[in-house]
C-alpha positions as CSV (number, residue, x, y, z in Angstrom):
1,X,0.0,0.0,0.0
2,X,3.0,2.2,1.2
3,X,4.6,1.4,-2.4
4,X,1.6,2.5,-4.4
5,X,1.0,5.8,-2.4
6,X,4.9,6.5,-3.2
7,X,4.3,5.7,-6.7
8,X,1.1,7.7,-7.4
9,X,2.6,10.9,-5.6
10,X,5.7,10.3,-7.5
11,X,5.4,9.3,-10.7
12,X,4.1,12.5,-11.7
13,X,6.9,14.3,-10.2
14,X,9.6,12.5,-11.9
15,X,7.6,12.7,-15.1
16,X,7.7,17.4,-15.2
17,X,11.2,16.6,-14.3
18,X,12.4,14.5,-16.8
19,X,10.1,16.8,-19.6
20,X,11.2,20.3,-18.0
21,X,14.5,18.9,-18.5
22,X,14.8,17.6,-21.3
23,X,11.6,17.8,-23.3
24,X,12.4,20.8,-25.4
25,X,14.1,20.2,-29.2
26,X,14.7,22.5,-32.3
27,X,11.2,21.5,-33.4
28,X,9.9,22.3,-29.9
29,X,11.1,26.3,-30.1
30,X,9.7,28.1,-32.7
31,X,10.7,31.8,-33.6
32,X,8.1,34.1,-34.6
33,X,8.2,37.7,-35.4
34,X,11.1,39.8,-34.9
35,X,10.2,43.9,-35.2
36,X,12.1,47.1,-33.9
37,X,11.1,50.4,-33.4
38,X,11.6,53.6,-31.9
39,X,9.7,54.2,-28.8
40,X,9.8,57.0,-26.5
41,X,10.7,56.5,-22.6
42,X,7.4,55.5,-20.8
43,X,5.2,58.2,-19.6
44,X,4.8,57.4,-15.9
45,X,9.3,58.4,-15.7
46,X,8.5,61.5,-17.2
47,X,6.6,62.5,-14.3
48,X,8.9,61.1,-11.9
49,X,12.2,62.8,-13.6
50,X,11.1,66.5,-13.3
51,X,13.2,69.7,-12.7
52,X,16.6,71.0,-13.4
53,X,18.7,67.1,-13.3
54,X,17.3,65.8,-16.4
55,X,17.4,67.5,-19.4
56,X,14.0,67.9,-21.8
57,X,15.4,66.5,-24.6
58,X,16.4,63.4,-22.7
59,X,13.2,62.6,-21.9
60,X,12.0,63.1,-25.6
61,X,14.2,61.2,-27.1
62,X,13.7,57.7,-28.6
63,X,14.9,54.3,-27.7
64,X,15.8,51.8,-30.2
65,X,13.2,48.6,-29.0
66,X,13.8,45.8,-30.5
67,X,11.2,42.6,-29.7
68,X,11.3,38.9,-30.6
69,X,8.0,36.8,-30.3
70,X,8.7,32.7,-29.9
71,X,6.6,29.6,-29.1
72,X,7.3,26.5,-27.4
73,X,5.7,23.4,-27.3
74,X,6.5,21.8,-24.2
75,X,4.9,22.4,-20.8
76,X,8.1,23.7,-19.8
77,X,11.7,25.1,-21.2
78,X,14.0,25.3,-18.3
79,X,16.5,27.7,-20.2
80,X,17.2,29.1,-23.7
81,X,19.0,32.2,-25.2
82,X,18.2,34.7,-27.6
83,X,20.8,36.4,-29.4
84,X,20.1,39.8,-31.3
85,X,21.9,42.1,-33.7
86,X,21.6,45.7,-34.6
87,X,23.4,46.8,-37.7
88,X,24.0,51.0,-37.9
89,X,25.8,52.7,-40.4
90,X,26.1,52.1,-44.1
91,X,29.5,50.6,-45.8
92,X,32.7,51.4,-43.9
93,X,31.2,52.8,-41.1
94,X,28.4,49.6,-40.7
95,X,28.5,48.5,-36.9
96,X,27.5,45.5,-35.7
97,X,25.8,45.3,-32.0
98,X,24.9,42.0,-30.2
99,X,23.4,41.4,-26.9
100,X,22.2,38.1,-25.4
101,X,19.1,37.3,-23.3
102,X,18.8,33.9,-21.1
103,X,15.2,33.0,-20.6
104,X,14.1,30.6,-17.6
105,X,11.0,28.9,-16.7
106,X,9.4,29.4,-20.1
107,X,5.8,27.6,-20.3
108,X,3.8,25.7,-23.4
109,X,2.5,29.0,-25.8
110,X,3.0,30.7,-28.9
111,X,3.7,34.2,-27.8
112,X,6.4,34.9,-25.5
113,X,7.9,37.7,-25.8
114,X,11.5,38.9,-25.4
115,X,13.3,42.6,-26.1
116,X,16.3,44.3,-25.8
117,X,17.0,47.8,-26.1
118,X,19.3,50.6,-27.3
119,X,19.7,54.2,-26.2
120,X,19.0,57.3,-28.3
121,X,22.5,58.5,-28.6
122,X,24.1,55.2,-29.7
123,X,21.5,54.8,-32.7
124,X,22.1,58.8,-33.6
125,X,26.1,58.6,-33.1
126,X,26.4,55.1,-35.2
127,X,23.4,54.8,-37.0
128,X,22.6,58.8,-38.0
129,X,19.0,58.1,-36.0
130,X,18.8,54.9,-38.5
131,X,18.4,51.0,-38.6
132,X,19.7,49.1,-41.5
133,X,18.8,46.0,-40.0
134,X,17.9,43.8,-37.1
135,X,18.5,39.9,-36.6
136,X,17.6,37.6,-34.2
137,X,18.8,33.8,-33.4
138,X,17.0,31.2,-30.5
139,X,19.4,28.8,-29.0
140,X,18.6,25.7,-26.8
141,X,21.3,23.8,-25.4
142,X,23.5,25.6,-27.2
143,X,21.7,24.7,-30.2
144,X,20.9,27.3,-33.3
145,X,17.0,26.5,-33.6
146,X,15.7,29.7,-35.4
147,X,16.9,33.2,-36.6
148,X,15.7,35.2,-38.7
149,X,16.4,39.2,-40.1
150,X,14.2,42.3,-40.5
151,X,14.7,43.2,-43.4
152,X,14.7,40.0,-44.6
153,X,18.0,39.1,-46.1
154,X,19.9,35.5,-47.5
155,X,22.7,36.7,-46.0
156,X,24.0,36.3,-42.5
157,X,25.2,40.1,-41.9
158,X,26.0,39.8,-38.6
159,X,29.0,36.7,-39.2
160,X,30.2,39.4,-41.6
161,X,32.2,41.1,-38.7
162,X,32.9,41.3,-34.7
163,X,29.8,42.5,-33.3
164,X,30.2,45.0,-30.9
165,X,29.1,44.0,-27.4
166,X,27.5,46.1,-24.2
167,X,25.4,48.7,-25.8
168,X,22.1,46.5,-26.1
169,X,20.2,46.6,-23.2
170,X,17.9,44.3,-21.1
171,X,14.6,45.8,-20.4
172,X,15.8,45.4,-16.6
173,X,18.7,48.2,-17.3
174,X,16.2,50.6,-18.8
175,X,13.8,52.8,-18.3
176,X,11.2,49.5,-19.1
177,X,12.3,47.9,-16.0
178,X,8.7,48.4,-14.2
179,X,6.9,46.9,-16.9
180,X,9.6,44.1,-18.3
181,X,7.5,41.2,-16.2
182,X,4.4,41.7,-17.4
183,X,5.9,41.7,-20.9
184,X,8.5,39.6,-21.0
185,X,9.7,36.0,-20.3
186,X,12.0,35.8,-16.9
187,X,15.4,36.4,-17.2
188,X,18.4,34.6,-15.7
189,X,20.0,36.5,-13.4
190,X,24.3,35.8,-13.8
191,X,26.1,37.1,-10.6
């Protein structure tokens, strides 16, 4: 009797483990839509950032947003990365940016969401206020399972040269911070 109370309570336990583990594949992760845009810093900081310190045109200015959509099929993903690229400038003075995410804890669904984000003065200093073009990989177990560019391209631009690291931003190191949850999948925090 002992035996089949163990068994009952867990079975079931050992089952999410062994499919939050190792459930996921390439054809479990699917990469939706990739979009950027320019958006300006939330409303509810501009009230908060009033007076002499901060500068109007500051507050006026846009960030580069740039948002992945993905789906996964199994109950849960313990961990995956997504891996973006920015490319400013045209010809000799194209730059390459790349920043990482690490989701955790994603759940079964088609629209998870996950950004990054650029300030307003590194998009006007490289870029001249412009976006040639955005690009965006998934990774699961250190496994290529989707990318994909806006605008689309055949080529792999960002391979083309050493991207340049630390100036995309998580939504936690931006002015987004307050709202990141609601929007996006968890991040792994990396001491």
């Amino acid at each position: 009797m002992v035996s089949l109370l163990a068994a009952c309570f867990c079975l079931p336990a050992l089952t999410r483990a062994q499919m939050s583990s190792g459930g996921a594949g390439a054809n479990d992760l699917k990469l939706g839509k990739i979009s950027y845009q320019f958006v300006p810093t939330p409303d509810d900081l501009r009230g908060f950032f009033r007076g002499p310190t901060l500068a109007a045109s500051a507050l006026n200015a846009k960030w580069l947003q740039v948002e992945v959509q993905f789906g996964s099929d199994p109950d849960w993903v313990d961990e995956l990365q997504v891996k973006y690229y920015v490319l400013l400038g045209k010809g000799q003075d194209a730059r390459v940016f790349s920043g990482q995410m690490t989701h955790v804890n994603v759940a079964r669904g088609s629209y998870h969401y996950s950004a990054m984000f650029m300030q307003p003065n590194t998009v006007q200093e490289y870029g001249h206020g412009q976006v040639e073009a955005v690009a965006a990989q998934i990774f699961y177990k250190n496994q290529l399972v989707g990318q994909d560019s806006v605008p689309p391209s055949r080529v792999d631009w960002w391979e083309k040269s050493t991207p340049t690291t630390g100036f995309l931003l998580s939504p936690q190191q931006t002015p987004w911070l307050v709202i990141a949850n609601e929007r996006y999948e968890a991040v792994k925090v990396t001491p």
